[in-house]
N, C-alpha and C positions, 0 to 999 in steps of 0.2 A: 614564402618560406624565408623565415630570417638565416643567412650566412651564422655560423656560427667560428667565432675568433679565435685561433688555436695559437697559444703561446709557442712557437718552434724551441726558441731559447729554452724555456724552463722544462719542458720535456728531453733537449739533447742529452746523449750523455758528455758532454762538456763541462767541466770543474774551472770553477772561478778560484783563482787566491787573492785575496789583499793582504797584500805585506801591512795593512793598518793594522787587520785580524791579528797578526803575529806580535808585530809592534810590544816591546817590556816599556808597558806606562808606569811605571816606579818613577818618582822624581830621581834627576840628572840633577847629581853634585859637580862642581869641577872645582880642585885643590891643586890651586898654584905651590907648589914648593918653593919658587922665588920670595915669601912671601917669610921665609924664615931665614933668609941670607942677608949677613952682618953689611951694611952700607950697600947692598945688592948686589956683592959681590960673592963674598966669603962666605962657606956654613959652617959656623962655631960648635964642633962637635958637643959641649958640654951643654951650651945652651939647646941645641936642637935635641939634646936628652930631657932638659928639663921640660922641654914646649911637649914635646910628647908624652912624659908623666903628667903633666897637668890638665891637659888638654883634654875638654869634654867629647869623648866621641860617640857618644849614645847620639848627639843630632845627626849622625850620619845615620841611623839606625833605620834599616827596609830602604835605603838609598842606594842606587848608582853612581858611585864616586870613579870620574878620573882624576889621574894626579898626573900635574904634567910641569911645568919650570917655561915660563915666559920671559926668560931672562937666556942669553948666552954662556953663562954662568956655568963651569963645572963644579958641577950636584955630584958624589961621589954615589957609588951605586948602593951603599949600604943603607942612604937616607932614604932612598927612596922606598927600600924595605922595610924598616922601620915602620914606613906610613903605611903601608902594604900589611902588616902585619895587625897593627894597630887596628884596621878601617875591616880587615876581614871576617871578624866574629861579629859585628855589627851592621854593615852594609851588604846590600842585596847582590850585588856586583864590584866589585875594585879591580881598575884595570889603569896601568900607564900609560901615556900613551895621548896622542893626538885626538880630536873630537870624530875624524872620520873614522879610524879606526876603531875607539872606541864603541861607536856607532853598531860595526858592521859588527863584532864580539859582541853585542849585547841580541843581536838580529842571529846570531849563527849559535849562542846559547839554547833560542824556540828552537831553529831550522835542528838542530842535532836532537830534539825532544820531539822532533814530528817522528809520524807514519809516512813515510816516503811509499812507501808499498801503494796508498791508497791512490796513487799516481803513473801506477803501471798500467801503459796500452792506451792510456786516456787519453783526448785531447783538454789542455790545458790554455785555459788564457789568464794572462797576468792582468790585472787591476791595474790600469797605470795614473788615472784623478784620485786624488782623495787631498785630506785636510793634510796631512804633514807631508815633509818634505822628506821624501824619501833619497839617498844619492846612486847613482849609477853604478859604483858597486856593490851596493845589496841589488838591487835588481840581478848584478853580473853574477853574485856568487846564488844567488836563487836557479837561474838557468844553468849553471854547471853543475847544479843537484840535480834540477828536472830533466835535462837532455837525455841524459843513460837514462831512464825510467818511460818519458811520454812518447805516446802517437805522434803528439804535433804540438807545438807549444806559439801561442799567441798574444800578442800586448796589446790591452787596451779595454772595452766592456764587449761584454757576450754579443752584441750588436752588430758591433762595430768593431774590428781587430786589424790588427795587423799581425802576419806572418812572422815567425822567428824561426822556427826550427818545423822540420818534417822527418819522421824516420823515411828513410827510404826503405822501398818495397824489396823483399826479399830475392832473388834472381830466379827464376823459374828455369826448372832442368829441361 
């Protein structure tokens, strides 16, 4: 009599996430502001009026633009809305701002458009291989969504995890 092979993983009630699944694949723009200040220094309000009428912004168009200044340089804050204004009837996402953070905004866009719900009482493991490089604070702010919601939350593939969180059992009277 042949053994017959029982998949435990695929029958558990255990819920996989891959932050890849979630991942906004939109092409990433990134808009240096530095890039319109007079000898790298200065931004010439009048020219920075004209560079923004003239300027085509349809190629930003279904893109994720940050806009951010590589320069030391004080950028008065009104330019940077400008660009903000500009970039926002056309681009998928505009945000200021450094690449990690921009990063984690673009990741907490999906995470506020999930069903959290379908993560109550579950045990959960987090994906932690995959193709992109995901950084240590989206994984962080993923588990301080999941914690209030799951049974027990796990990093790594359904096989093979490691432990992060456990609810602890209720106190018995």
């Amino acid at each position: 009599m042949e053994e017959q092979i029982v998949n435990r993983v695929a029958s558990s009630p255990l819920m996989t996430i891959d932050l890849e699944d979630i991942y906004d694949g939109a092409e990433r723009v990134a808009y240096d502001i530095s890039q319109n200040l007079y000898e790298g220094l200065i931004l010439r309000e009048q020219e920075f009026r004209a560079f923004i009428k003239a300027h085509d912004w349809s190629q930003y168009e279904g893109k994720n633009v940050r806009v951010y200044a590589s320069t030391d340089a004080i950028i008065p804050t009104w330019a940077f809305m400008l660009l903000v204004a500009k970039l926002e009837p056309v681009a998928n996402f505009v945000m200021i701002g450094p690449e990690e953070a921009f990063e984690l905004a673009l990741f907490n866009r999906k995470f506020d458009a999930l069903d959290w719900s379908q993560f109550d009482d579950k045990p959960v493991v987090v994906k932690g291989c995959g193709e992109l490089a995901i950084s240590e604070t989206i994984f962080g702010e993923l588990t301080r969504r999941l914690v209030p919601r799951v049974k027990s939350l796990m990093f790594g593939e359904p096989c093979s995890t490691v432990p992060v969180y456990k609810r602890p059992r209720a106190p018995k009277n």
